[in-house]
N, C-alpha and C positions, 0 to 999 in steps of 0.2 A: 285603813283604806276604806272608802266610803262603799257601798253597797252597787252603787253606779257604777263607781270603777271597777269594781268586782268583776260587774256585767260585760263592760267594756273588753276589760283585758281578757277575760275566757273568750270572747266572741274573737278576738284579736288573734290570740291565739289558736285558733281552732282553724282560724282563715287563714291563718300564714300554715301550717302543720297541711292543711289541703291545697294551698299553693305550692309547699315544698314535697308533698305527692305525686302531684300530677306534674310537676317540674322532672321529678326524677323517674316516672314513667316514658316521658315525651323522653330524657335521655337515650333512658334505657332501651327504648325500640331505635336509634338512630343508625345505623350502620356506623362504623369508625368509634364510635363513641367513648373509646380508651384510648384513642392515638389526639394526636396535639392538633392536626387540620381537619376541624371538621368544619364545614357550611351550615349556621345558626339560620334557621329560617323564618320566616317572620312570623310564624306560630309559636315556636322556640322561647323568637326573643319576647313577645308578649308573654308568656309563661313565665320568662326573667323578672320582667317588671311587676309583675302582681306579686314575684314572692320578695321582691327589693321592697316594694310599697305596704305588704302587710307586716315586713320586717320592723320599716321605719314606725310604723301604728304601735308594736307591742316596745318598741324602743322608746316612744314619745309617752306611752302610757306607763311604763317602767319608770322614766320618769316626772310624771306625777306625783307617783306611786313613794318614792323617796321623796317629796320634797313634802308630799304630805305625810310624811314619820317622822321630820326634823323638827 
């Protein structure tokens, strides 16, 4: 793996790992937040999407990552 992608996927990673903190903070203060209805709010679901989006980033650089070891 080149030195770039190095860089990339630690950055990648470290962004999803703080989008999946502060995802599971913003839970964990919700009232309900172990029962089945709860009201996703639109802070919430922004929270959702940054860690879906830094997900896809370490997914897309994962695969790089294999195609440049083949």
């Amino acid at each position: 793996m080149s030195n770039d992608l190095d860089s990339e996927m630690s950055a990648a990673r470290m962004l999803l790992g703080g989008a999946r903190d502060r995802l599971d903070a913003a839970l964990a203060g919700m009232p309900g937040a172990g029962q089945d209805s709860v009201m996703a709010t639109p802070g919430l679901l922004a929270l959702l999407l940054r860690a879906v989006e830094a997900k896809r980033e370490v997914d897309r650089l994962e695969a790089l990552r294999v195609g440049d070891d083949a």
